[in-house]
Structures are given as structure tokens and as C-alpha cells.
DSSP file (Angstrom, degrees, kcal/mol; ACC not computed):
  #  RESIDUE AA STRUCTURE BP1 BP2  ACC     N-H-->O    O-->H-N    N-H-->O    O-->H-N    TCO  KAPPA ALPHA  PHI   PSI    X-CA   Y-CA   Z-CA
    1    1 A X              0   0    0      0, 0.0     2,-0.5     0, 0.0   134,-0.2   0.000 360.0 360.0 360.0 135.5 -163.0   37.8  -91.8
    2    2 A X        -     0   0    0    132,-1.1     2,-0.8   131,-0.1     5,-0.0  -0.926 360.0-132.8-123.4 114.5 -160.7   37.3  -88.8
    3    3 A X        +     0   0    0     -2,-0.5     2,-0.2   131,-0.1   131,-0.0  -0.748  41.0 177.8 -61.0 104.9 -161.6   36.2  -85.3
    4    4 A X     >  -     0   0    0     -2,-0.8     4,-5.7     0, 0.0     5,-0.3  -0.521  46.3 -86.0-109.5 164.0 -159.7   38.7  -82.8
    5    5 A X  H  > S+     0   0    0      1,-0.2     4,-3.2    -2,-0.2    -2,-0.0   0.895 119.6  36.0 -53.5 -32.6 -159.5   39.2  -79.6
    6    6 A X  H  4 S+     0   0    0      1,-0.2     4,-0.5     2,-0.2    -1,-0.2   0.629 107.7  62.5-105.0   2.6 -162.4   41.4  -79.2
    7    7 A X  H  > S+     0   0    0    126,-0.2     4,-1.7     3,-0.1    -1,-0.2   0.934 103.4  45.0 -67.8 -31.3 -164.3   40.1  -81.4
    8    8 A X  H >X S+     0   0    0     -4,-5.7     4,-1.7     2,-0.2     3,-1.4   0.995 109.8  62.7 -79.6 -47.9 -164.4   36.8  -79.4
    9    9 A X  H 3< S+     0   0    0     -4,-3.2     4,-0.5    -5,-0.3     5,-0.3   0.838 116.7  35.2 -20.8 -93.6 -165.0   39.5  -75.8
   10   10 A X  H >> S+     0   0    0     -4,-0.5     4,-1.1     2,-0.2     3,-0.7   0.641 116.1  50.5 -30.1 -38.8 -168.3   40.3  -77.9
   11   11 A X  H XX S+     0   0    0     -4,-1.7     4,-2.0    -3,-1.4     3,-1.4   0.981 118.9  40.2 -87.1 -86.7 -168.9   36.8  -79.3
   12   12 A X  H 3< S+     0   0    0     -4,-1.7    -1,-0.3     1,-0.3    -2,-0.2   0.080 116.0  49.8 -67.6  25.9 -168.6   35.3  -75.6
   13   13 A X  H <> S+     0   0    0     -2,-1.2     4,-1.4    -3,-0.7    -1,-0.3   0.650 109.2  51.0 -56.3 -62.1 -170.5   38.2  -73.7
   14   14 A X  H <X S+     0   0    0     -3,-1.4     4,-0.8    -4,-1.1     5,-0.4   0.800 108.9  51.6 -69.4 -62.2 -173.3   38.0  -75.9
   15   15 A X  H >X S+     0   0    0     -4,-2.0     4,-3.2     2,-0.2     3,-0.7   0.882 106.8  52.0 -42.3 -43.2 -173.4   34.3  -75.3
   16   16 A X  H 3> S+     0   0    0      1,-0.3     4,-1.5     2,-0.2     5,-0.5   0.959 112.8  50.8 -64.0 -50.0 -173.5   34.5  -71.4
   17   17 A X  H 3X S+     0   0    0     -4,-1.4     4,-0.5     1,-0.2    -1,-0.3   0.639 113.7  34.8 -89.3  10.7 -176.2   36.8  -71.7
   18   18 A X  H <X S+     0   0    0     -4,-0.8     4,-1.6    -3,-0.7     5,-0.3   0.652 114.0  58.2-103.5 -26.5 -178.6   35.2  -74.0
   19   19 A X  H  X S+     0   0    0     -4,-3.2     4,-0.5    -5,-0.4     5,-0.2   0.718 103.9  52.5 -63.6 -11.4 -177.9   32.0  -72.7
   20   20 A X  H  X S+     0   0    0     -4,-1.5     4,-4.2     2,-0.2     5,-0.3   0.855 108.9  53.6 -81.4 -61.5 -178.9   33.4  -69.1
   21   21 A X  H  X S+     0   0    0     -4,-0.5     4,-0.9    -5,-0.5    -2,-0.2   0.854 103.5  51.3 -24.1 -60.5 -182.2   34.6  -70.6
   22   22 A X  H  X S+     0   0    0     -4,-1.6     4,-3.8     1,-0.3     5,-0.3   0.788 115.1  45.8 -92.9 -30.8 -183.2   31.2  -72.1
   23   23 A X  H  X S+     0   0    0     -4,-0.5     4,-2.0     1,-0.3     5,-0.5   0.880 115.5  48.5 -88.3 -40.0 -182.5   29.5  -68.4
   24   24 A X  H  X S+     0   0    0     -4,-4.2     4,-1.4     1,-0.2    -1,-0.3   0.939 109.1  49.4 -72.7 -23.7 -184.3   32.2  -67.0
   25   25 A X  H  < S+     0   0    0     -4,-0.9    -2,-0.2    -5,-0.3    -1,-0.2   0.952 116.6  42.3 -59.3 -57.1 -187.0   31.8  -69.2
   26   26 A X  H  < S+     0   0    0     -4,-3.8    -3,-0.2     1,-0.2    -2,-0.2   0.989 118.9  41.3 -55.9 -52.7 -187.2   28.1  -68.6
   27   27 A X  H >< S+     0   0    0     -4,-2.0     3,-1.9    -5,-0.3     2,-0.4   0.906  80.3 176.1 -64.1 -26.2 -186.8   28.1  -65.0
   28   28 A X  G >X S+     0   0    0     -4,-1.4     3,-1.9    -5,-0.5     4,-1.0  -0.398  71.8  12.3  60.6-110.0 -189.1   31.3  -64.1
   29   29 A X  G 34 S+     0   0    0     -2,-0.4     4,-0.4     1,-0.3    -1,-0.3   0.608 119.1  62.6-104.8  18.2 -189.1   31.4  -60.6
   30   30 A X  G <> S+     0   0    0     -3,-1.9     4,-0.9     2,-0.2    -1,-0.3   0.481  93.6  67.2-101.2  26.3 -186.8   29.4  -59.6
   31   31 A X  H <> S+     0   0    0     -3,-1.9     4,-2.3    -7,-0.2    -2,-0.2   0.961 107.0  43.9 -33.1 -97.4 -184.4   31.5  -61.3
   32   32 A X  H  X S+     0   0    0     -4,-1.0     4,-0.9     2,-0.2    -2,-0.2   0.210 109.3  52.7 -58.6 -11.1 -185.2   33.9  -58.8
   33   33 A X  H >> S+     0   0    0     -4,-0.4     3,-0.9     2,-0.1     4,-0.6   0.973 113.7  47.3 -70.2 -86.7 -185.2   31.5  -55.6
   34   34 A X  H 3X>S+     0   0    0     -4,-0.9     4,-1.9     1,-0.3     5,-0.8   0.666 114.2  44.8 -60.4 -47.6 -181.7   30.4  -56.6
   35   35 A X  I 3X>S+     0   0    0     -4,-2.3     5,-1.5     3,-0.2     4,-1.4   0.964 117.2  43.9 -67.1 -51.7 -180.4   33.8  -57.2
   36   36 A X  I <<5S+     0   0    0     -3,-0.9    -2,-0.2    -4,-0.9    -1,-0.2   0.758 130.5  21.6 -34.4 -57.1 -181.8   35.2  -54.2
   37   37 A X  I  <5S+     0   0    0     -4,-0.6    -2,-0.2     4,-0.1    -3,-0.2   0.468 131.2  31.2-110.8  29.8 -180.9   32.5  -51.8
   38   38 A X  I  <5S+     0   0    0     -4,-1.9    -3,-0.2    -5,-0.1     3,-0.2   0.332 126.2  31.8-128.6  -4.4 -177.9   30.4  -53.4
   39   39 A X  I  <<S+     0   0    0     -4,-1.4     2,-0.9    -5,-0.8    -4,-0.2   0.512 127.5  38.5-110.7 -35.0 -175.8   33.0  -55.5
   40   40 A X  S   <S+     0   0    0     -5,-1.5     2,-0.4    -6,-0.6    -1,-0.2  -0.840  82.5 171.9-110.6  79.9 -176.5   36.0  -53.3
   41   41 A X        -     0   0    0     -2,-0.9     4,-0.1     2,-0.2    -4,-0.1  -0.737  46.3 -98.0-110.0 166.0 -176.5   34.9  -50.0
   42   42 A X  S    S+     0   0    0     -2,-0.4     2,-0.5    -5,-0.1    -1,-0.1   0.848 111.2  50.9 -44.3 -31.9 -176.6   36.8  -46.6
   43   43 A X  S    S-     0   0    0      1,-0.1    -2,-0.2    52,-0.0     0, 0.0  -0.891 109.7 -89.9-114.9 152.8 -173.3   36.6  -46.4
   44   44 A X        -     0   0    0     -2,-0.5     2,-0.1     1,-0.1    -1,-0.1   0.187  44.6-144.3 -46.2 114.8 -170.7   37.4  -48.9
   45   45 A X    >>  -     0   0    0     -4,-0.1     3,-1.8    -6,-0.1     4,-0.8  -0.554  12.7-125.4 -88.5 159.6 -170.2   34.2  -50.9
   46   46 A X  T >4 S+     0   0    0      1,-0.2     3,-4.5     2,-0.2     2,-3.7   0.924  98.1  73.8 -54.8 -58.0 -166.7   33.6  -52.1
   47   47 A X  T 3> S+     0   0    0      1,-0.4     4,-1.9     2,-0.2    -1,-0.2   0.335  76.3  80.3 -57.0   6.5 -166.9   33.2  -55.4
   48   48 A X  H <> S+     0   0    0     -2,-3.7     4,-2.6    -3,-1.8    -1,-0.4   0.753  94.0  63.9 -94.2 -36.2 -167.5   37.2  -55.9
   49   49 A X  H <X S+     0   0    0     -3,-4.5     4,-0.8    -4,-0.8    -2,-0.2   0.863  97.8  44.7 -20.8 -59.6 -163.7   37.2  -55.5
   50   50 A X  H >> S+     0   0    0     -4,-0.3     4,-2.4     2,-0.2     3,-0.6   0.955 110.7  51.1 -76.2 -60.5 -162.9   35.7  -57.9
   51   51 A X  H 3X S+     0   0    0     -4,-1.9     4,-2.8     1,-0.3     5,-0.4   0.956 111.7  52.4 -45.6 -44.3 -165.1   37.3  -60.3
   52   52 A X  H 3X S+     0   0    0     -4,-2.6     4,-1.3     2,-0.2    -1,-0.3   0.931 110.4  44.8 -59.8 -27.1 -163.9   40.5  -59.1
   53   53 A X  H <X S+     0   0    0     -4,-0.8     4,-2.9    -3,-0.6     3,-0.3   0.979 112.3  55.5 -77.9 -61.4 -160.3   39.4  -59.6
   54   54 A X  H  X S+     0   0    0     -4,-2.4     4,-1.8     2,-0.2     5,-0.2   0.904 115.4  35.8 -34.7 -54.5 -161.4   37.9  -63.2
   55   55 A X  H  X S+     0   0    0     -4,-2.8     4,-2.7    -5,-0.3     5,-0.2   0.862 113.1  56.3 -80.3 -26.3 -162.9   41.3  -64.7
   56   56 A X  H  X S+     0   0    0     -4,-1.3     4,-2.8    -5,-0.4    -2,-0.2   0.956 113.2  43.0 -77.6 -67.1 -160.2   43.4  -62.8
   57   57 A X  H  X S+     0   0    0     -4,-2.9     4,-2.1     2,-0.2    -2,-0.2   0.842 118.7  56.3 -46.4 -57.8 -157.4   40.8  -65.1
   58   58 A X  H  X S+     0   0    0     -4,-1.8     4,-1.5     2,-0.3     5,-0.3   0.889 104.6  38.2 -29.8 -85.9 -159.9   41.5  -67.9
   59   59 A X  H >X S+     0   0    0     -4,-2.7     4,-3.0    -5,-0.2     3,-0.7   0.947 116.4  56.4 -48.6 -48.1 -160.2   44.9  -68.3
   60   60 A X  H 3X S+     0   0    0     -4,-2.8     4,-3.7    -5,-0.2     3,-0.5   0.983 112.5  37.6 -32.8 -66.9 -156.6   45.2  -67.7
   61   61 A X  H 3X S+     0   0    0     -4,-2.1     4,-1.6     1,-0.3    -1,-0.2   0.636 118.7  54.7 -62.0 -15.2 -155.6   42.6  -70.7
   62   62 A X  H <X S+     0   0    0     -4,-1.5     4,-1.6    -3,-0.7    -1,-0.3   0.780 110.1  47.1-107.6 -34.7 -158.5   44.3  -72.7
   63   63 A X  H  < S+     0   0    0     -4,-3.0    -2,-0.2    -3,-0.5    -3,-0.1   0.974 112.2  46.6 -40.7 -71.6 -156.8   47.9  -72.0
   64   64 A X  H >X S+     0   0    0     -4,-3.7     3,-2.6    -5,-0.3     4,-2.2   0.903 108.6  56.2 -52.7 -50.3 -153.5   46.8  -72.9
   65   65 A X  H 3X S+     0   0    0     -4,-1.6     4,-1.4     1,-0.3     2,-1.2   0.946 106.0  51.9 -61.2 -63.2 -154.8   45.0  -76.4
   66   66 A X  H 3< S+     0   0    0     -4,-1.6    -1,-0.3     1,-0.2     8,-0.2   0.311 110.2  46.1 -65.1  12.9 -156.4   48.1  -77.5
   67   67 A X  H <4 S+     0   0    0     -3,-2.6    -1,-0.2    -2,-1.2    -2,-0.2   0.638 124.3  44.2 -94.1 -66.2 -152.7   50.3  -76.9
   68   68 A X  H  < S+     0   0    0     -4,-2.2    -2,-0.2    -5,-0.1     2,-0.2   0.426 107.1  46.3 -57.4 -22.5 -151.2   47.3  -78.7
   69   69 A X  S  < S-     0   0    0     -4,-1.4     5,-0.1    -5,-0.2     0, 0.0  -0.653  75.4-116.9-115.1-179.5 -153.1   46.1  -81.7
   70   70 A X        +     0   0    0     -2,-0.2     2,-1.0     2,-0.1    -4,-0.1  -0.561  55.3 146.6-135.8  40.4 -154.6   48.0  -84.7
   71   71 A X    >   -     0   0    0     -6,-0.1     3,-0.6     1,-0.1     4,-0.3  -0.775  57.1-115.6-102.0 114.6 -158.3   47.2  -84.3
   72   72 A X  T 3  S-     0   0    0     -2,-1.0    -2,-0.1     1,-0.2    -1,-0.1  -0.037  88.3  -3.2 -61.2 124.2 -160.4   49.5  -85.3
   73   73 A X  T 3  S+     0   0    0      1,-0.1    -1,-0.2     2,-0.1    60,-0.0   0.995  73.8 148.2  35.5  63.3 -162.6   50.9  -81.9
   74   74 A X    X>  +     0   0    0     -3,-0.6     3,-3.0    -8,-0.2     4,-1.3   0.621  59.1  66.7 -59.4 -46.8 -161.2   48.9  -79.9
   75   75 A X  H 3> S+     0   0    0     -4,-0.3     4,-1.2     1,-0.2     5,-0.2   0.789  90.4  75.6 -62.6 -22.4 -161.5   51.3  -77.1
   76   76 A X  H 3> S+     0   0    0      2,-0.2     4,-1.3     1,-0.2    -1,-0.2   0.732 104.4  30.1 -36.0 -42.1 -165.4   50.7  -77.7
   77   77 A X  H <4 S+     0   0    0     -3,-3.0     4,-0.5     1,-0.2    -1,-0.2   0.294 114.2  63.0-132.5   2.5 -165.5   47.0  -75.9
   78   78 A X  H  X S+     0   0    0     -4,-1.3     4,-2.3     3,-0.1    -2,-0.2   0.740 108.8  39.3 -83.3 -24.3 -162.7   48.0  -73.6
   79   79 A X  H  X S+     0   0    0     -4,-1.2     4,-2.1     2,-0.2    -2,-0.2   0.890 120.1  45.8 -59.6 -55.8 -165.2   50.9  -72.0
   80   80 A X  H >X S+     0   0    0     -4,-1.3     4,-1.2     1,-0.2     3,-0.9   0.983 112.8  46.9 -47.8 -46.4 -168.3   48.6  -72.1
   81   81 A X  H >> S+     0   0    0     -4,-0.5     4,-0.8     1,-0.3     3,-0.5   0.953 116.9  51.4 -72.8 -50.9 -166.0   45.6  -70.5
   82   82 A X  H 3< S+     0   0    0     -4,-2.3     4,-0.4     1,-0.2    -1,-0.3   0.786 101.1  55.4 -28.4 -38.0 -164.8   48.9  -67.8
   83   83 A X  H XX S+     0   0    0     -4,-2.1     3,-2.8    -3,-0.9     4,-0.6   0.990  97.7  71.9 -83.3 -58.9 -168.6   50.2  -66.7
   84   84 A X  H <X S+     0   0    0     -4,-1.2     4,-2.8    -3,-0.5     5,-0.3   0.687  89.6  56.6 -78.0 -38.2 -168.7   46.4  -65.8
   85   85 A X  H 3X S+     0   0    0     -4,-0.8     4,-1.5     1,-0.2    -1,-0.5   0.770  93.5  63.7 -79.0 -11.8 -166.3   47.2  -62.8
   86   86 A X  H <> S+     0   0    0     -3,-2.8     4,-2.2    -4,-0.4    -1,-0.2   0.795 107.0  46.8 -44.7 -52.9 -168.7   49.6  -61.6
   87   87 A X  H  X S+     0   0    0     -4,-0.6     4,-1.7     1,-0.2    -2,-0.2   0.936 112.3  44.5 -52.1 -48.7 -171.0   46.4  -61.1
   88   88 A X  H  X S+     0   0    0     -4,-2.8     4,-2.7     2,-0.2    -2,-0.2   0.837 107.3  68.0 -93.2 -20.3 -168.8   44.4  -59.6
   89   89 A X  H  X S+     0   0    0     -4,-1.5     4,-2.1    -5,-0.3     5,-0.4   0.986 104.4  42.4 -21.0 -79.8 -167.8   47.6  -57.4
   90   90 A X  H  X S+     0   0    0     -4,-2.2     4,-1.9     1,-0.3     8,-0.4   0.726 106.6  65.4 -67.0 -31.3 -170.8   47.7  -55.7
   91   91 A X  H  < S+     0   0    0     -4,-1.7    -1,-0.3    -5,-0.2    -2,-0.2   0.998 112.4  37.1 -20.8 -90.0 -170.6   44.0  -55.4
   92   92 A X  H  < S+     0   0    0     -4,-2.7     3,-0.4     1,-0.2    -2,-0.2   0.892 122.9  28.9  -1.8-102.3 -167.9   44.5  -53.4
   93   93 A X  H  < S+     0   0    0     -4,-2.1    -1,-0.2     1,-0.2    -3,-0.2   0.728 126.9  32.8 -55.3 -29.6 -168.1   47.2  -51.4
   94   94 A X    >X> +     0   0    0     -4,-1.9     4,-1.7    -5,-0.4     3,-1.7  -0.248  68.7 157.3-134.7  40.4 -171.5   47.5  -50.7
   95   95 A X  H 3>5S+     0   0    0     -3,-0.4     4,-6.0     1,-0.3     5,-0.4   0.946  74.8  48.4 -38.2 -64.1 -173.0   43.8  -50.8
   96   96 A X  H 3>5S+     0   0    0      2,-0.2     4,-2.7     1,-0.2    -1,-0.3   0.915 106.3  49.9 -37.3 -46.2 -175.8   44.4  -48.9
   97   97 A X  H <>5S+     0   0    0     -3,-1.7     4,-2.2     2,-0.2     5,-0.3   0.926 117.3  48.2 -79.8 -57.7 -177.2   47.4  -50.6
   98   98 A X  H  X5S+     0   0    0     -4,-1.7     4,-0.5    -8,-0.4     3,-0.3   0.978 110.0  52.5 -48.5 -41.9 -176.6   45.2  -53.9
   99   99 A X  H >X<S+     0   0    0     -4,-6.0     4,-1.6    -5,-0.7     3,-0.6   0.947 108.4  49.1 -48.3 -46.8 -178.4   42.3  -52.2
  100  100 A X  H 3X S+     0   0    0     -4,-2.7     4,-1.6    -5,-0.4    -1,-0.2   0.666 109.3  50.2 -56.6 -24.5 -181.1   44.5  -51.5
  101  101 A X  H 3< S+     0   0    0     -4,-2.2    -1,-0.2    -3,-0.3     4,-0.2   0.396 114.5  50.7 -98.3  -2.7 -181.1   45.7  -55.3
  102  102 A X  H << S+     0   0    0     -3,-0.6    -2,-0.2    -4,-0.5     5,-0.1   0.869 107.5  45.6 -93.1 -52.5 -181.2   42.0  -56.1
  103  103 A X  H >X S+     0   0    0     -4,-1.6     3,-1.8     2,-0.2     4,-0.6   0.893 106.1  63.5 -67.9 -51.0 -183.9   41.0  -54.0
  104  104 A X  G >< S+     0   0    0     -4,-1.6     3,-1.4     1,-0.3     4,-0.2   0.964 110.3  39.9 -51.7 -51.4 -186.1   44.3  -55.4
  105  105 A X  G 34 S+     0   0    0      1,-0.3    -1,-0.3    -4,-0.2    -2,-0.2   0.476 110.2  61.3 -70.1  12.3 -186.1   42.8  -59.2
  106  106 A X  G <4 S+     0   0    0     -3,-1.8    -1,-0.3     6,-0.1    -2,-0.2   0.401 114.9  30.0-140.0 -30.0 -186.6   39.5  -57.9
  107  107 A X  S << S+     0   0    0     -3,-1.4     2,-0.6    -4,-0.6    -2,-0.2   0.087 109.3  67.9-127.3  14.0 -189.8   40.7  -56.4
  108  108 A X     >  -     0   0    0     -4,-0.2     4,-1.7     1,-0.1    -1,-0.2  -0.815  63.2-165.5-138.1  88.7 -191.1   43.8  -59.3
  109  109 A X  H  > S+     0   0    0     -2,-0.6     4,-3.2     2,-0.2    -1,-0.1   0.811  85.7  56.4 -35.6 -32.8 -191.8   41.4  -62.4
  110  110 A X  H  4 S+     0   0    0      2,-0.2     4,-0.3     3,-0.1    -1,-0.1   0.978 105.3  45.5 -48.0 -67.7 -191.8   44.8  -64.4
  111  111 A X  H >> S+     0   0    0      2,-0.2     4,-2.8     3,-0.1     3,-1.5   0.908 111.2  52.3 -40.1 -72.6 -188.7   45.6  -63.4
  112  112 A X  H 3< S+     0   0    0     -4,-1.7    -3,-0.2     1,-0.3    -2,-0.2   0.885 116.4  42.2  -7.7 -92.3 -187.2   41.7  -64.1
  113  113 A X  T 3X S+     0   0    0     -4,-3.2     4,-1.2     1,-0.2    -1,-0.3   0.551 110.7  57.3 -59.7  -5.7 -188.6   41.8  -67.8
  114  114 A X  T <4 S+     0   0    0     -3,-1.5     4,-0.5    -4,-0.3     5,-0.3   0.920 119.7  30.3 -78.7 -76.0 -187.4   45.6  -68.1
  115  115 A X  T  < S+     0   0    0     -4,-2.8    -1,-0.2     1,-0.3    -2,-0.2   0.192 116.5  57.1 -69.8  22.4 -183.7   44.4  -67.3
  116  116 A X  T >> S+     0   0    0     -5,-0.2     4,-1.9    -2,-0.2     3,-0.9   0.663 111.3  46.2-123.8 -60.3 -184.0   40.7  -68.9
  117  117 A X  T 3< S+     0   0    0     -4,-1.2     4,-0.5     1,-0.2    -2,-0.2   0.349 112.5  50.0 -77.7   8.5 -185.0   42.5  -72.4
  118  118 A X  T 3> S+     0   0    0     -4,-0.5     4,-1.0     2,-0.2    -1,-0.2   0.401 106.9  55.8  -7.9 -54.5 -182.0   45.1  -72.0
  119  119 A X  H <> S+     0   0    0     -3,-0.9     4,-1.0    -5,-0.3    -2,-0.2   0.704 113.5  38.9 -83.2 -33.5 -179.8   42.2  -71.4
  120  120 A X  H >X S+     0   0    0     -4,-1.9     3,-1.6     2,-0.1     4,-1.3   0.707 113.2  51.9 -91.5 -71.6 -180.8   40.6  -74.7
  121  121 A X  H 3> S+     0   0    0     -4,-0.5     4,-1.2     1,-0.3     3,-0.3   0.727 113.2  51.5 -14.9 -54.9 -181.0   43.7  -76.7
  122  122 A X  H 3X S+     0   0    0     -4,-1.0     4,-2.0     2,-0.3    -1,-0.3   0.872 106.8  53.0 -41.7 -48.6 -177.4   44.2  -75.3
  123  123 A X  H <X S+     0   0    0     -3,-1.6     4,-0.7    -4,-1.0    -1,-0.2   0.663 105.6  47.4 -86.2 -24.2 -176.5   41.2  -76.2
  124  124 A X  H  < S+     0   0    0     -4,-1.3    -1,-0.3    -3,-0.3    -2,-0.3   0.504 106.3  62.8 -85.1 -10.5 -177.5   41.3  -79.8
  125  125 A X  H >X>S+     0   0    0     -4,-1.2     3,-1.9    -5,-0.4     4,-1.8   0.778 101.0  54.6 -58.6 -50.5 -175.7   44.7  -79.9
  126  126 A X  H 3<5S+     0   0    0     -4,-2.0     4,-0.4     1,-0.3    -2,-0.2   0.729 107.2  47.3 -72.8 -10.0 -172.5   42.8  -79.0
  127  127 A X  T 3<5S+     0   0    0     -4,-0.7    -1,-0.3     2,-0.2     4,-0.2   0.424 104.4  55.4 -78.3   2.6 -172.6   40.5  -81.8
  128  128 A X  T X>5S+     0   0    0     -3,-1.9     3,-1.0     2,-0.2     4,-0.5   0.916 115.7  46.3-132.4 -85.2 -173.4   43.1  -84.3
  129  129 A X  H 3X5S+     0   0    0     -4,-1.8     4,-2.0     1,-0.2    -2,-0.2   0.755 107.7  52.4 -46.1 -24.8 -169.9   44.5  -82.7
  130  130 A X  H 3><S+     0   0    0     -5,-0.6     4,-0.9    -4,-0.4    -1,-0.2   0.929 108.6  48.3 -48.6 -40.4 -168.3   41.5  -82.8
  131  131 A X  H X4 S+     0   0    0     -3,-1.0     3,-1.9    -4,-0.2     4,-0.2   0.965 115.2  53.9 -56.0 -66.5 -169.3   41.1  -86.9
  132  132 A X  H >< S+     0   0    0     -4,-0.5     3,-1.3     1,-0.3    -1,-0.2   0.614 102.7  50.0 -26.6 -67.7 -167.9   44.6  -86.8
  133  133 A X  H 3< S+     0   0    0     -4,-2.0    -1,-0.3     1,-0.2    -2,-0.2   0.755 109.8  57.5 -52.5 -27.7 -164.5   43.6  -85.1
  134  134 A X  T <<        0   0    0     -3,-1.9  -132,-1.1    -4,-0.9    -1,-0.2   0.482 360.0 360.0 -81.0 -10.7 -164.1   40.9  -87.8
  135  135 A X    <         0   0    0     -3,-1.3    -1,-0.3    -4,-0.2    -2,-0.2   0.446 360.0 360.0 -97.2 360.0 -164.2   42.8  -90.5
């Protein structure tokens, strides 16, 4: 078994999002204070730049390895890592209308635990493809 490049994409995805879980679990709702007013604030904070510029670099570099190496469905965790610019679109463009889609889970506990057990399930999918990649 070989560590590759997308295996470590999956490996270090997978982390971010369970590791988000377990702080969200612990903090509860001051999770949801903090996100609402300190990551997301009325006005655009910078640092959504940068991320966009970071996934933008990303998908690129993730494009290019799967033309360029010999990994089997590759093109698999270069698609997922794609739909991600979709996210960060609407980030973007539409901040408000996202803010607004921020604030709604924030506030629908249903909703919250819907997308918080999604996000692990997801994330145990992407180690499963990571083992995958390694093999």
C-alpha cells in the first residue's frame, strides 16, 4: 500500500470533516454563534478569498494529476473535489443569499443534524476511497 496523492485528498478531507463534527459536537451552540457571527459576517470577510483561490489551485492541480498519473478513478476525487466549487461559487457571488442559507441551519436543529450526519457519512466514504486509492 502506497500513500498518493489522492489518497492523502481523501485522507485530509475526511479529517476536516469529522474533526468539525466532534467541535461541533462539543461546542453545540456556540458553534453556531461563531459561525453565524464571526466566520460569516455581514460583510464579506476576507478570508473567503483565499479559500476560493485555494480550491480553484486545487481542483486545478487535482485535474492535472488525474491526466498525468496512472491511478485508478482518479477522476472520482477530482469531480467530488469540483462540485466543491459550486460551494464556494455561491460563496462568492451570492454571499448574502449563502449567509441567509447559513443562518437557516443555524436556526432548524433538524436541518443541522440532517447536514452534520451527511458530513460524517461523507467523510467515512472518503476514507474508504482513500484505502481504495492505496491499493
Amino acid at each position: 500500500m502506497e500513500l498518493n496523492y489522492f489518497a492523502l485528498i481523501c485522507f485530509a478531507w475526511a479529517a476536516v470533516g469529522i474533526i468539525t463534527r466532534i467541535i461541533i459536537a462539543y461546542l453545540g451552540k456556540r458553534w453556531n454563534k461563531w459561525e453565524e457571527h464571526k466566520a460569516y459576517t455581514q460583510k464579506k470577510p476576507l478570508w473567503l478569498y483565499g479559500v476560493a483561490i485555494v480550491a480553484t489551485v486545487l481542483v486545478g492541480y487535482t485535474w492535472y494529476m488525474v491526466f498525468t498519473s496512472d491511478i485508478r478513478a482518479s477522476w472520482l476525487i477530482a469531480l467530488l473535489l469540483t462540485l466543491i466549487l459550486i460551494k464556494v461559487s455561491v460563496q462568492m457571488l451570492d454571499y448574502q443569499k449563502f449567509r441567509a442559507y447559513v443562518a437557516k441551519v443555524m436556526h432548524d436543529p433538524k436541518l443541522f443534524q440532517q447536514i452534520n450526519i451527511g458530513v460524517a457519512v461523507y467523510s467515512i466514504v472518503l476514507v474508504a476511497l482513500g484505502i481504495m486509492y492505496m491499493l
